[in-house]
C-alpha positions, 0 to 999 in steps of 0.5 A: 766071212761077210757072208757070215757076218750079214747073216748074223747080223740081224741076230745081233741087232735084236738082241744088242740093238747094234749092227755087227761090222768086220773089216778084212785088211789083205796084203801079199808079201813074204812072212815067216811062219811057225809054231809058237807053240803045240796049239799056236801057229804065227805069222811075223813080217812085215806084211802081216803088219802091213796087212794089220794096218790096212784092217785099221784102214776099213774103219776109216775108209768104210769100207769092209774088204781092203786089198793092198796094191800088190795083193790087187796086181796078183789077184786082178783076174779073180777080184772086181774092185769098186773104189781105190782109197789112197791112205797114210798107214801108221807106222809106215812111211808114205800112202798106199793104195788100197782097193775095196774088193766088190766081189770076187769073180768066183770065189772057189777060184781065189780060194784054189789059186791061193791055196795052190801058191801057199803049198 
């Protein structure tokens, strides 16, 4: 997706005179899925909160890929991570670590992993 993101981007800047950015907040937790209609499919828990949060957190980090901690521990083996952010989230009690993801080591792998766990 930031892949994407950059190479649009000078598109969007001679037409608009602005860079595009998109922040990206991950969190791993347990969620409830389902249909909220024929067309619609919806995630609700607390770590799609969590994660939502973490998204707001780019803004002010700078950063453009934010992991959470525990999403950090599960994918350690196939993620480099460059800075850790210690950030207060809204509506959440405490600080939490969250990592800037610098790459992943190959991204195929995370993708498969990820993809193999959520079946």
């Amino acid at each position: 997706m930031l892949e994407t993101v950059e190479r649009f981007t000078p598109y969007v800047e001679a037409l608009y005179g602005r860079r595009m950015r998109i922040g990206i907040g991950i969190h791993t937790g347990e969620v409830v899925v389902g249909a909220a209609s024929q067309q619609r499919v919806t995630a609700i828990g607390d770590a799609v909160n969590v994660a939502s949060r973490i998204e707001a957190a780019t803004k002010s980090t700078g950063a453009n890929l934010l992991i959470s901690a525990a999403t950090e521990r599960e994918a350690r083996a196939q993620v480099q991570v460059q800075r850790r952010f210690r950030v207060a989230l809204a509506g959440k009690r405490g600080e939490y670590d969250l990592y800037e993801v610098a790459a992943p080591h190959d991204e195929r792998v995370v993708l498969k992993k990820f993809d193999n766990q959520i079946r």
